[in-house]
py3Dmol code that shows the C-alpha trace and the ligand (Angstrom):
import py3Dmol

protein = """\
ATOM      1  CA  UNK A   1      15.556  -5.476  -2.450  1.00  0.00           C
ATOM      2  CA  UNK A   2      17.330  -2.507  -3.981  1.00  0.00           C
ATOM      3  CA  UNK A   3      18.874  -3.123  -7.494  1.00  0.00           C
ATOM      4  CA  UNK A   4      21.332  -0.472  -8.824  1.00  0.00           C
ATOM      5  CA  UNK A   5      22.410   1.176 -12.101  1.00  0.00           C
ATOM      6  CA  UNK A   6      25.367   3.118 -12.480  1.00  0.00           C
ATOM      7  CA  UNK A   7      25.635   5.203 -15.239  1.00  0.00           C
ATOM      8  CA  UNK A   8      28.451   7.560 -16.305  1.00  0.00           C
ATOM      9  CA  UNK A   9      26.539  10.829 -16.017  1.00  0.00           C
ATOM     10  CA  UNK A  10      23.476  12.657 -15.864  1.00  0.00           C
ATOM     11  CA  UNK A  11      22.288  12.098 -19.499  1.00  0.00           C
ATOM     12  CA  UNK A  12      22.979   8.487 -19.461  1.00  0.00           C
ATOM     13  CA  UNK A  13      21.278   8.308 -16.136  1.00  0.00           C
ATOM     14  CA  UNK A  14      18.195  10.015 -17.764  1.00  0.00           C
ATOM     15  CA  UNK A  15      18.423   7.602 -20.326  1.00  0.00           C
ATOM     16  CA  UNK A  16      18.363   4.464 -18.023  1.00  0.00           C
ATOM     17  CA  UNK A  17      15.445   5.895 -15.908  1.00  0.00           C
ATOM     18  CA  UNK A  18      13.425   6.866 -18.888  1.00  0.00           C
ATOM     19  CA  UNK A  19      13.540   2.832 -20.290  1.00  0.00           C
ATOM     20  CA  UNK A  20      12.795   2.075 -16.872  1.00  0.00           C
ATOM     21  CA  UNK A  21       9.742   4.152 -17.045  1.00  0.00           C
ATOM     22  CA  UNK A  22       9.019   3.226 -20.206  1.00  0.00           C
ATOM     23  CA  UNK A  23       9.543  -0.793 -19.628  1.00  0.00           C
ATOM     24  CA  UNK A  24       6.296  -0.537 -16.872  1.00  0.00           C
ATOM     25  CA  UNK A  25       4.200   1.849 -19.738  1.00  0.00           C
ATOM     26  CA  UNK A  26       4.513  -0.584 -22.115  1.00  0.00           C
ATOM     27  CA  UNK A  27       3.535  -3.591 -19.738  1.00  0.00           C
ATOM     28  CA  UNK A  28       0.891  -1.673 -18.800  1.00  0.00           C
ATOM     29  CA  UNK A  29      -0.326   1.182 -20.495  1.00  0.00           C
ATOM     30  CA  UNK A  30      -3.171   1.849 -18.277  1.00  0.00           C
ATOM     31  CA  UNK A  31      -0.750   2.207 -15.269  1.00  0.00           C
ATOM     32  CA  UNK A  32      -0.652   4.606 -12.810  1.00  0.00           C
ATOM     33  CA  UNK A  33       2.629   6.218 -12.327  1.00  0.00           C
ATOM     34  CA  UNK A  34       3.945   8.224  -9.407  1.00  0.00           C
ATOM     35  CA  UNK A  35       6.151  11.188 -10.302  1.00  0.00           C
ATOM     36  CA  UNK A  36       8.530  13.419  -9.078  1.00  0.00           C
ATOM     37  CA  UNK A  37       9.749  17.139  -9.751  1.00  0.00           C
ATOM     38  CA  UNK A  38      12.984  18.637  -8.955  1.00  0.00           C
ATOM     39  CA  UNK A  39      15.628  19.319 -11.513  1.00  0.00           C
ATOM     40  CA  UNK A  40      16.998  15.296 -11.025  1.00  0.00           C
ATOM     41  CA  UNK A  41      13.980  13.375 -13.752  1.00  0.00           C
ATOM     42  CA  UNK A  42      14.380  16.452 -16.288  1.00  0.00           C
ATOM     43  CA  UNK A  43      16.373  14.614 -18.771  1.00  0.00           C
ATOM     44  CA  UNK A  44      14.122  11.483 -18.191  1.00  0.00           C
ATOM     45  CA  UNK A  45      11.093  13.275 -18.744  1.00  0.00           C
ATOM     46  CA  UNK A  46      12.602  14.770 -22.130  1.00  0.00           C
ATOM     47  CA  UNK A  47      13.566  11.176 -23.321  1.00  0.00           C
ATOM     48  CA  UNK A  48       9.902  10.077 -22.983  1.00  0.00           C
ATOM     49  CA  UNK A  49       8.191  13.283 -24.611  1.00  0.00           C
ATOM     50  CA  UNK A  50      10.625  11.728 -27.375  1.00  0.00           C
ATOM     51  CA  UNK A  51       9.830   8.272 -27.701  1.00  0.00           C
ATOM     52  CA  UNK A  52       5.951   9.528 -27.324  1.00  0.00           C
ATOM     53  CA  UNK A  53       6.677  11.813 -30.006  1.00  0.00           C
ATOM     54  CA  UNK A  54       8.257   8.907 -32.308  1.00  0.00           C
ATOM     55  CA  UNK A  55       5.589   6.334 -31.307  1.00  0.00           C
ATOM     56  CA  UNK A  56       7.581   4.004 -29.288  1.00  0.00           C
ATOM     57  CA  UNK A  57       5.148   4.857 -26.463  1.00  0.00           C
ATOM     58  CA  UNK A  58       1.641   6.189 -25.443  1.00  0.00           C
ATOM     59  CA  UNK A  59       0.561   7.377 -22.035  1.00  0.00           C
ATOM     60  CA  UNK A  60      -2.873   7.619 -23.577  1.00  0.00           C
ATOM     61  CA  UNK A  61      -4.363   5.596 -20.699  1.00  0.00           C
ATOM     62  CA  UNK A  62      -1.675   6.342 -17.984  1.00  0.00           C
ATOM     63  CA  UNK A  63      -2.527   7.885 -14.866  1.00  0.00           C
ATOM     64  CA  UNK A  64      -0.246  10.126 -12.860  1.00  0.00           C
ATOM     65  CA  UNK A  65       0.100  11.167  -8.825  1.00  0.00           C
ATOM     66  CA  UNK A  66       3.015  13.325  -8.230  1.00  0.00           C
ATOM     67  CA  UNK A  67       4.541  13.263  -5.026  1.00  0.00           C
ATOM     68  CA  UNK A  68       4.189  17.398  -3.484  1.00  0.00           C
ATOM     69  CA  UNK A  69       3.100  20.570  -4.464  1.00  0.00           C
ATOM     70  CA  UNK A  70       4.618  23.901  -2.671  1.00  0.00           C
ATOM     71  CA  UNK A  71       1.402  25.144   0.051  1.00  0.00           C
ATOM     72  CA  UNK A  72       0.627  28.731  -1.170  1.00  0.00           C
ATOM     73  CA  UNK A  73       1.745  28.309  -4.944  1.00  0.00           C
ATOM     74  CA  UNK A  74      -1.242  28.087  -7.627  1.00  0.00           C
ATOM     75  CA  UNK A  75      -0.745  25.941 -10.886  1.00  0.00           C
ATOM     76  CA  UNK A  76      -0.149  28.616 -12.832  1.00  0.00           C
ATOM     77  CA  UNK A  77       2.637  30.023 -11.138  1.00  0.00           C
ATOM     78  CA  UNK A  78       6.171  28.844 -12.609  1.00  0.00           C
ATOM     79  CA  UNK A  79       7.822  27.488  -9.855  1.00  0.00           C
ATOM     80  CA  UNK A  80       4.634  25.109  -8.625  1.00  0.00           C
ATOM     81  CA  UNK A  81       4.849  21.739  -9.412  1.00  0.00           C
ATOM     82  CA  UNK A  82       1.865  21.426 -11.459  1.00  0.00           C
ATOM     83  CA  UNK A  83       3.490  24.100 -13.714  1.00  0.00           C
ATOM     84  CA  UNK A  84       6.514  21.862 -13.457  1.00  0.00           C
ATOM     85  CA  UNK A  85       4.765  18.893 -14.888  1.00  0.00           C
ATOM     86  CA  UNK A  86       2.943  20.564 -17.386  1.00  0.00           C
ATOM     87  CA  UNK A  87       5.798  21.982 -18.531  1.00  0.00           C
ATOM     88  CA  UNK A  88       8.431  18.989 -18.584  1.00  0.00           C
ATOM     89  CA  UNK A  89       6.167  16.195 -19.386  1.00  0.00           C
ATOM     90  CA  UNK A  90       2.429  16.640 -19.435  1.00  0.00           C
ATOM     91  CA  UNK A  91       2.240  19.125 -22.247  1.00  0.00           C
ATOM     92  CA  UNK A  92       4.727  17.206 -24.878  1.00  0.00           C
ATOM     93  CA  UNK A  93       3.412  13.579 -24.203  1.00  0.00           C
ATOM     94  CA  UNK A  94      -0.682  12.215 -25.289  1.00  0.00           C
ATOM     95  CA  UNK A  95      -1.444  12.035 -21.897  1.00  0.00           C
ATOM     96  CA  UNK A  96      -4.909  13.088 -20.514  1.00  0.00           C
ATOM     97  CA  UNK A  97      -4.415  16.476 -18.336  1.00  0.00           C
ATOM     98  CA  UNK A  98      -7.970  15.087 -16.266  1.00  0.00           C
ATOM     99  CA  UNK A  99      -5.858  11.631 -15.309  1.00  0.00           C
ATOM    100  CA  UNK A 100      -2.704  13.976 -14.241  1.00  0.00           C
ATOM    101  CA  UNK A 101      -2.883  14.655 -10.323  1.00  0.00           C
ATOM    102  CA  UNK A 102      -0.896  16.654  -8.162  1.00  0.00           C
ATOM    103  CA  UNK A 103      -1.560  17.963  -4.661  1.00  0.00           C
ATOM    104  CA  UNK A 104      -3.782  21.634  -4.266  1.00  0.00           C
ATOM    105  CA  UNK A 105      -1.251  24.234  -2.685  1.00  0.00           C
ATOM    106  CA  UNK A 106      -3.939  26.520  -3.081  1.00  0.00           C
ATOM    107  CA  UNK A 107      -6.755  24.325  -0.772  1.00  0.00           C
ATOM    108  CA  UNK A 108      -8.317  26.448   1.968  1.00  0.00           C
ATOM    109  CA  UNK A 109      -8.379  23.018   3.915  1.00  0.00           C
ATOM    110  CA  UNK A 110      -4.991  22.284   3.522  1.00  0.00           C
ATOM    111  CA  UNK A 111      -5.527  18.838   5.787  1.00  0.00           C
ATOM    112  CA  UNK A 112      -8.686  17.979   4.215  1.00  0.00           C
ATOM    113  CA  UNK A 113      -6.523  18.499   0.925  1.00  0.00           C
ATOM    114  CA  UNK A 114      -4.033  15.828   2.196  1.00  0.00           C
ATOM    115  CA  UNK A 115      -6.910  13.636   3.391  1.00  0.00           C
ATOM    116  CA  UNK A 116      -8.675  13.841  -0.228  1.00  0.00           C
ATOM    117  CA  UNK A 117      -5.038  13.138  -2.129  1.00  0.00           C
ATOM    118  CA  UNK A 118      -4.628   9.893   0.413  1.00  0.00           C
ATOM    119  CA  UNK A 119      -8.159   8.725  -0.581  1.00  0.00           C
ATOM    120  CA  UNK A 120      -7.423   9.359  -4.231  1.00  0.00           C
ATOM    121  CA  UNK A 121      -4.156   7.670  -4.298  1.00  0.00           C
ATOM    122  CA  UNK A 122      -5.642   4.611  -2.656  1.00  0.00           C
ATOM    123  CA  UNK A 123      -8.475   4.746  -5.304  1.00  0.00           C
ATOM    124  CA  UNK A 124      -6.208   4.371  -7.878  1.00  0.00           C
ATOM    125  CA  UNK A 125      -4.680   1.454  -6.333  1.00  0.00           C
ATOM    126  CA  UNK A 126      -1.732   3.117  -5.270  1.00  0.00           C
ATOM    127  CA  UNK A 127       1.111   3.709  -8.024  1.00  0.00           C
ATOM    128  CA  UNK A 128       2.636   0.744 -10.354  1.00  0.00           C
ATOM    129  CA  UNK A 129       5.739   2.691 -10.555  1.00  0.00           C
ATOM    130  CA  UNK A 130       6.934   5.224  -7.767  1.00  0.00           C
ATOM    131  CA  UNK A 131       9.403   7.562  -9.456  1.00  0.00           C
ATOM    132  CA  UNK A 132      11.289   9.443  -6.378  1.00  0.00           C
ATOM    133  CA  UNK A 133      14.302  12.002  -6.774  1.00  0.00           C
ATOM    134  CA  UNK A 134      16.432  12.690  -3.528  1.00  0.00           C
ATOM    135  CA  UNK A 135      17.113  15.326  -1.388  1.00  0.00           C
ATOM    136  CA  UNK A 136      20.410  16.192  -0.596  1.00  0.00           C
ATOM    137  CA  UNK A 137      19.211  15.582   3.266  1.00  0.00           C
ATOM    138  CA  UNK A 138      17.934  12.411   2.380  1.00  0.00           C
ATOM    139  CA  UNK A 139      14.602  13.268   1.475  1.00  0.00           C
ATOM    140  CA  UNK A 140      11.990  11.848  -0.663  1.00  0.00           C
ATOM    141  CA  UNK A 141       9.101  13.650  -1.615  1.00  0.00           C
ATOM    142  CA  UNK A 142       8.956  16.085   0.985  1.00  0.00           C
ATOM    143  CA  UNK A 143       9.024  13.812   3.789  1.00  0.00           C
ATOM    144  CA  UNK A 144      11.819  15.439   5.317  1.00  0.00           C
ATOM    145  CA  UNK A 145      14.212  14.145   8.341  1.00  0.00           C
ATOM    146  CA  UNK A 146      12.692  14.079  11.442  1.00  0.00           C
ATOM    147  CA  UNK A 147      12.303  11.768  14.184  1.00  0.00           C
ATOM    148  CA  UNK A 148       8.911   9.640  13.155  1.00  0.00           C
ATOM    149  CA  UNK A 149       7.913   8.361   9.202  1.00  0.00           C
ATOM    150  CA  UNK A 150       4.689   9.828   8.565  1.00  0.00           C
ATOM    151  CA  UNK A 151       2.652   7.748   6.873  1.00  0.00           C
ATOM    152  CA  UNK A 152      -0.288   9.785   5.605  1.00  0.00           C
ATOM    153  CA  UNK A 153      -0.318  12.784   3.026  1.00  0.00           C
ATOM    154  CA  UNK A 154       0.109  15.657   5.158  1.00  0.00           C
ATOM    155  CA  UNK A 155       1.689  19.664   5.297  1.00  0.00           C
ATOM    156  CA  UNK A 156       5.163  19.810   5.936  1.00  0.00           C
ATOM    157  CA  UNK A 157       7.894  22.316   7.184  1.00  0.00           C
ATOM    158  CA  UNK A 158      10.710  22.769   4.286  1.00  0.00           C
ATOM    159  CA  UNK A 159      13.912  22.595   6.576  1.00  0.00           C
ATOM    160  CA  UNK A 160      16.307  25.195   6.055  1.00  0.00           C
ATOM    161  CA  UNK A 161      18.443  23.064   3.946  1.00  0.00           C
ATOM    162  CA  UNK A 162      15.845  21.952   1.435  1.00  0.00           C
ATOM    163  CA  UNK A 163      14.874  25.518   1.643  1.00  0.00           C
ATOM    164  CA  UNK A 164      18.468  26.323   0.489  1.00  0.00           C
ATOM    165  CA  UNK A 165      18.494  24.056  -2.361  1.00  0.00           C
ATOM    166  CA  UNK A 166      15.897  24.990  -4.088  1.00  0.00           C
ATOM    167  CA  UNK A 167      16.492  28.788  -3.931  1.00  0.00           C
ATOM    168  CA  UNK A 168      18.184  28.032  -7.094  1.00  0.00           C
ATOM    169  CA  UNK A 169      14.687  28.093  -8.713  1.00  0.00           C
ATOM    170  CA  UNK A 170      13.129  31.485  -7.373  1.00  0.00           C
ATOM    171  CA  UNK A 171      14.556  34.780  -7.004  1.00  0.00           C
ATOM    172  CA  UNK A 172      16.182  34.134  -3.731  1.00  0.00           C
ATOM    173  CA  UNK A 173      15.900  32.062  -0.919  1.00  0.00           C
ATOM    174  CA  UNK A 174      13.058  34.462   0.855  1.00  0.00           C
ATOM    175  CA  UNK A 175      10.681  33.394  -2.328  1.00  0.00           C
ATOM    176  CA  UNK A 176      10.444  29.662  -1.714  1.00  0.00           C
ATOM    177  CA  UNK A 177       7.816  28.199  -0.280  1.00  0.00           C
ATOM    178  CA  UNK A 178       8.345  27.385   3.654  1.00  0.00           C
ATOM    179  CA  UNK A 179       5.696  24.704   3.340  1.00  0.00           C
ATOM    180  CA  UNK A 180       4.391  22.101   1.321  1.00  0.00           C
ATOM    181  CA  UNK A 181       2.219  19.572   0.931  1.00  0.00           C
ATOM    182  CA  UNK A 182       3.560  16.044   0.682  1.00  0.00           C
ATOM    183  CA  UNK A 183       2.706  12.075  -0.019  1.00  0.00           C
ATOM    184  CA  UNK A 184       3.743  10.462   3.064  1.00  0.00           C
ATOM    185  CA  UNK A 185       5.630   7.295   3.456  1.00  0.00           C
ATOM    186  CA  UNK A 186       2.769   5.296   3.395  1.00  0.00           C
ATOM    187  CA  UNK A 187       1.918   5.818  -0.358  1.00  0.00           C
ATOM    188  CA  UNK A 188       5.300   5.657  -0.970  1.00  0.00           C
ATOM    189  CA  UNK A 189       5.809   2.680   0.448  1.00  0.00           C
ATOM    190  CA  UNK A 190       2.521   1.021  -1.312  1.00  0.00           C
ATOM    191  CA  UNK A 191       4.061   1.628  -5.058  1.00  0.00           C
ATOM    192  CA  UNK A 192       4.607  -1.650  -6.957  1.00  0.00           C
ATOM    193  CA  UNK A 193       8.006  -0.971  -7.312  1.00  0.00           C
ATOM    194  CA  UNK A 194       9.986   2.487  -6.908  1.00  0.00           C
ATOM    195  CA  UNK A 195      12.449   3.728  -9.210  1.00  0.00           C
ATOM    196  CA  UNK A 196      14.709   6.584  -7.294  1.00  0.00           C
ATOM    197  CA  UNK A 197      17.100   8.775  -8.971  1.00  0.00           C
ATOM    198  CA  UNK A 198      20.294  10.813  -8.311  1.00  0.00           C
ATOM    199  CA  UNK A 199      22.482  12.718  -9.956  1.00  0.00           C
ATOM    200  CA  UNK A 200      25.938  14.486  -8.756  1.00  0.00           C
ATOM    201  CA  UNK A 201      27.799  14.806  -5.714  1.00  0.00           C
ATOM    202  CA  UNK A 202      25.912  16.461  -3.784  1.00  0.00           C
ATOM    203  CA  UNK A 203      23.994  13.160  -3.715  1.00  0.00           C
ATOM    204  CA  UNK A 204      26.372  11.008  -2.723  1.00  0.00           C
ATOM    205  CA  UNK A 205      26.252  11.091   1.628  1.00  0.00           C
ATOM    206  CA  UNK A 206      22.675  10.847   0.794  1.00  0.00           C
ATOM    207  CA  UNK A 207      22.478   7.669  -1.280  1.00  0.00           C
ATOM    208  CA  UNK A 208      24.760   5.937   0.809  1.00  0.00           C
ATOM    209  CA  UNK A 209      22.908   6.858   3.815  1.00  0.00           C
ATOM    210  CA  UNK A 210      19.750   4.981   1.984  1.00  0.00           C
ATOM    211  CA  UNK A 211      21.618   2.322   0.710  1.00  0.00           C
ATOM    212  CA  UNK A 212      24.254   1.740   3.652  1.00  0.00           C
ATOM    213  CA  UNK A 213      22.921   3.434   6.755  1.00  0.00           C
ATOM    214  CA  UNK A 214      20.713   2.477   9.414  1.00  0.00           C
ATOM    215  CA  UNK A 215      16.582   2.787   8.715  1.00  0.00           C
ATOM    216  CA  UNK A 216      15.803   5.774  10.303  1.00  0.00           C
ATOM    217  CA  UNK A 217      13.384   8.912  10.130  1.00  0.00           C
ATOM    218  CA  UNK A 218      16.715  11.172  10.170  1.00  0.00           C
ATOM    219  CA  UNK A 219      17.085   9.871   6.271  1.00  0.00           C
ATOM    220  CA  UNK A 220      13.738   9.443   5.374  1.00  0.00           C
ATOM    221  CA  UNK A 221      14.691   7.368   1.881  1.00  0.00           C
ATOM    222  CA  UNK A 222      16.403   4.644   4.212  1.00  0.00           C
ATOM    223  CA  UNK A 223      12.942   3.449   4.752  1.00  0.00           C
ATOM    224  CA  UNK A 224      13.437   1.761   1.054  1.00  0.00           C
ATOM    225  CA  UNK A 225      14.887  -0.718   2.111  1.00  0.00           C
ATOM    226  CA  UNK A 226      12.311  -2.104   3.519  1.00  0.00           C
ATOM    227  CA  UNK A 227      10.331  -2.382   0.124  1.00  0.00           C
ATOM    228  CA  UNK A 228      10.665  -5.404  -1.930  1.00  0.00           C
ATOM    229  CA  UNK A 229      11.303  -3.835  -5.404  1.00  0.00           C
ATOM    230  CA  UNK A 230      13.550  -0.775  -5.843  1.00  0.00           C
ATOM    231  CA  UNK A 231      15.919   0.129  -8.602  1.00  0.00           C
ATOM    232  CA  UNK A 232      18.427   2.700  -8.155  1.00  0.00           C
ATOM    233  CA  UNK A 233      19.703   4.720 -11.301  1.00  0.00           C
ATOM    234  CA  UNK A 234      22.415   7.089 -10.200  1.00  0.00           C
ATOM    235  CA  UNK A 235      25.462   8.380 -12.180  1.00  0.00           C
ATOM    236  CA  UNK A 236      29.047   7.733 -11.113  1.00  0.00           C
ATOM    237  CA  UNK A 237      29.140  10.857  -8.758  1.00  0.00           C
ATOM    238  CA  UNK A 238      26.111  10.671  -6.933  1.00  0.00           C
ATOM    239  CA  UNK A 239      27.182   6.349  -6.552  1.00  0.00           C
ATOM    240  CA  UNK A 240      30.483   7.280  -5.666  1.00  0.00           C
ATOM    241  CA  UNK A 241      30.145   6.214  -1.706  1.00  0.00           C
ATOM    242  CA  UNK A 242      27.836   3.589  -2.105  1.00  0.00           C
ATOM    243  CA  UNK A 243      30.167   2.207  -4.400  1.00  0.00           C
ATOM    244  CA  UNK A 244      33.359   2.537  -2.309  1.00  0.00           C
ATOM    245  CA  UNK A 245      31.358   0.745   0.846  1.00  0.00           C
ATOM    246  CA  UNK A 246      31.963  -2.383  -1.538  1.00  0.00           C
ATOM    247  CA  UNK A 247      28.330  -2.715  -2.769  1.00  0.00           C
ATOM    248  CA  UNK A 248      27.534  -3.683  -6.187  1.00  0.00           C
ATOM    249  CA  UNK A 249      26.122  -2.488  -8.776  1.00  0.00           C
ATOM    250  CA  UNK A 250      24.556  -3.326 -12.541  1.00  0.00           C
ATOM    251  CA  UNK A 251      26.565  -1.216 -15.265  1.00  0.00           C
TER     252      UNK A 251
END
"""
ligand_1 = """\
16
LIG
C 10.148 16.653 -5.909
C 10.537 15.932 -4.729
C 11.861 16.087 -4.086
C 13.025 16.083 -5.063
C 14.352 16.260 -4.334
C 15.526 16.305 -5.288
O 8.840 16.279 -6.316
O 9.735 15.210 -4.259
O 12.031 15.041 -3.165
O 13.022 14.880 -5.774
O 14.321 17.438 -3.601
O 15.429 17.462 -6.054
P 16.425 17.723 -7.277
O 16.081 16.699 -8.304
O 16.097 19.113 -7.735
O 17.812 17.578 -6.745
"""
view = py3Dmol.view(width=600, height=400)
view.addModel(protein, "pdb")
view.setStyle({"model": 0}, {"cartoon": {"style": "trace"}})
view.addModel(ligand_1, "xyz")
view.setStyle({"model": 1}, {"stick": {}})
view.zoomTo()
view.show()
């Protein structure tokens, strides 16, 4: 079942994810949450470095897998995910850095990598709370379209247009990444419940593709609709089809 939030715009959006975060924290503060990068859970990430910061919530015992790393890019470097994390959440909240995990991009083995990230996520029983963003192609994670869902962790080609998207973050388009390491669908899929958000218009074809299309490999999220327990949080542009196919939503 997917339930959906519309929100006016991207800070309110970043509101409503960060309470939705926050409501599965505070249920269970030894939880293990699944994150996501991207420029999409920013604002959410900022609103719970707050409410840590105020008291209202601890992530003292929380656990973290995030979702992809770029292959090739060490921690340190600024545009690696790790860095990422660190940067937006990690370093402002009372997290433990040691229960924070995140895909090598540096492993020599890169599928013995992906083989030791499945076995850890499973370890870990697989996350409470799945936090996904989504690519403008319909991504999630990197699990990008193609004409099978791959279930395991595993190295992935960046297609040209996710390649494109994220050029905003490096120098140009030549410096990103033409690999990375993802989650598959199969972790994915084995998350309590998933929380995916989007933001803008770019979005939109996207989310209604997930929400209204057909389950398919071409849009990878589609395959949410096959999980029992998915909220939506998406601002007015990025909802605008979805909402104009006549489904409803929770204001
Ligand atoms: C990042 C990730 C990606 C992004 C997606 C949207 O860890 O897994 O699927 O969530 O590319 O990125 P933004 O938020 O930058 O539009």
């Amino acid at each position: 079942m997917i339930r959906i939030y519309q929100e006016a715009d991207y800070a309110a959006m970043s509101r409503r994810a960060a309470a939705v975060i926050a409501a599965e924290v505070i249920r269970n503060p030894a939880c293990v949450l699944g994150l996501a990068t991207g420029s999409t859970p920013i604002g959410a990430y900022e609103q719970l470095a707050a409410w840590n910061r105020e008291g209202l919530l601890s992530f003292k015992e929380v656990r973290s897998v995030n979702l992809d790393e770029y292959k090739g890019l060490p921690g340190t470097h600024d545009q690696s995910y790790r860095y990422f994390m660190n940067t937006h959440l990690f370093d402002h909240v009372d997290i433990d850095p040691a229960n924070t995990h995140v895909p090598d991009g540096l492993a020599a083995d890169p599928a013995a990598e992906c083989a030791r990230y499945d076995d850890l996520v499973a370890s870990m029983g697989y996350a409470d709370l799945q936090l996904l963003g989504l690519g403008n192609n319909g991504h999630i994670g990197f699990n990008e379209p193609c004409d099978c869902f791959v279930r395991e962790t595993h190295v992935v080609d960046l297609t040209q247009s996710t390649i494109d998207a994220n050029a905003r973050f490096f120098a140009s388009a030549g410096d990103v990444p033409r690999q990375a390491l993802t989650m598959g669908i199969g972790c994915i899929m084995a998350a309590r419940w998933v929380l995916l958000i989007a933001s803008g218009e770019a979005k939109a074809e996207a989310l209604y593709r997930m929400i209204c299309g057909p389950i398919t490999p071409a849009c990878p999220a589609s395959i949410l609709q096959l999980h029992g327990d998915v909220v939506v949080v998406g601002d007015r542009a990025a909802l605008e089809k979805v909402v104009a196919a006549g489904v409803s939503v929770c204001e």
